[in-house]
C-alpha positions in Angstrom: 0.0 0.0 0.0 2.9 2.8 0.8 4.6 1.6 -1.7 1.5 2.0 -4.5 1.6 5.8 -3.0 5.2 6.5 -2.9 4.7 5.4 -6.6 2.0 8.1 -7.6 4.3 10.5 -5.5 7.6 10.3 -7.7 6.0 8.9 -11.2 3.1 11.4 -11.8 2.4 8.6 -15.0 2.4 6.0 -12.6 -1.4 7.3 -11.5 -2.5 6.5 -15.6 -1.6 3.0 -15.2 -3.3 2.0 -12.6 -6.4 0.3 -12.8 -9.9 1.8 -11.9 -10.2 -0.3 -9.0 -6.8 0.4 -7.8 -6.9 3.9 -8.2 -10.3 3.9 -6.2 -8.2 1.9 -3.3 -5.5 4.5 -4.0 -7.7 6.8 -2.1 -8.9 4.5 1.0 -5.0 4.5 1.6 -4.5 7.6 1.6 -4.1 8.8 -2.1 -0.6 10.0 -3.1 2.3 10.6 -0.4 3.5 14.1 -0.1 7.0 15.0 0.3 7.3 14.7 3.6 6.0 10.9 3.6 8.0 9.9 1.2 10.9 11.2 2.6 10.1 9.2 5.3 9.2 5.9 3.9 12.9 5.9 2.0 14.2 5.8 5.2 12.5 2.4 5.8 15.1 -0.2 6.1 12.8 -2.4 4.3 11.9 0.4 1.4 14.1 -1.5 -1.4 12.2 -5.0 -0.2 9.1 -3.1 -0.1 9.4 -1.1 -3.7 10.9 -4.5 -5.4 7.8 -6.3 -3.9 5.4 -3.7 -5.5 7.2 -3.8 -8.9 6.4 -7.6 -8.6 3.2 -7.1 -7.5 2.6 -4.9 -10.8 4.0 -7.7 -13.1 1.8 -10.3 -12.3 -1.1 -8.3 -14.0 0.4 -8.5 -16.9 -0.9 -10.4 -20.0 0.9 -12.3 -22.8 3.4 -13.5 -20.8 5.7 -16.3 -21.6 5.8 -18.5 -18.4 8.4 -20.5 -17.7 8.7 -24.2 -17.8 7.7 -25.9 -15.0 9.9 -28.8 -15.0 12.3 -26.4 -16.0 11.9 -24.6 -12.8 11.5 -27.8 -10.9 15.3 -28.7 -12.2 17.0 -25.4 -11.0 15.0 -24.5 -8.0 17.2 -27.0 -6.0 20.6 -24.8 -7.1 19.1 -21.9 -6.3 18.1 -22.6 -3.0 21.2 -24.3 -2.1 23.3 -21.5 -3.4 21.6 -18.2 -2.0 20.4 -17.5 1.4 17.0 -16.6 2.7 16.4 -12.9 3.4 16.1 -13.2 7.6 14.5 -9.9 8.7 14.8 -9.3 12.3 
């Protein structure tokens, strides 16, 4: 949610993509950060998390998209895991 604000605050486009719905939730939130806020929210130590999540978030909408394999992603999902370590937030 601060992130979909923080968003419309430095990407005055960003608003024009957003759906009806979403820009009607916009509001409920809180509508667009001001300054001040998003000042603020940069200081998160999670903001980078938070932002990356949101971009994420935004791609999943998206249509004509080639998926992955699944067996594919069953074969290197083991490597991954064993070569990178979870994100521990304390």
């Amino acid at each position: 949610m601060q992130a979909k604000r923080y968003f419309a605050f430095k990407d005055k486009l960003y608003c024009n993509t957003l759906s009806a719905v979403s820009k009607t939730t916009l509001l409920f939130q809180g509508y667009i950060m001001n300054e001040q806020e998003a000042e603020q929210f940069e200081k998160n130590k999670l903001f980078d998390l938070v932002i990356e999540r949101r971009i994420w978030d935004g791609q999943v909408k998206e249509t004509n998209y080639k998926m992955l394999d699944l067996d594919y992603i069953r074969k290197i999902m083991p490597v991954h895991l064993k070569n990178n370590q979870p994100i521990v937030i304390n």
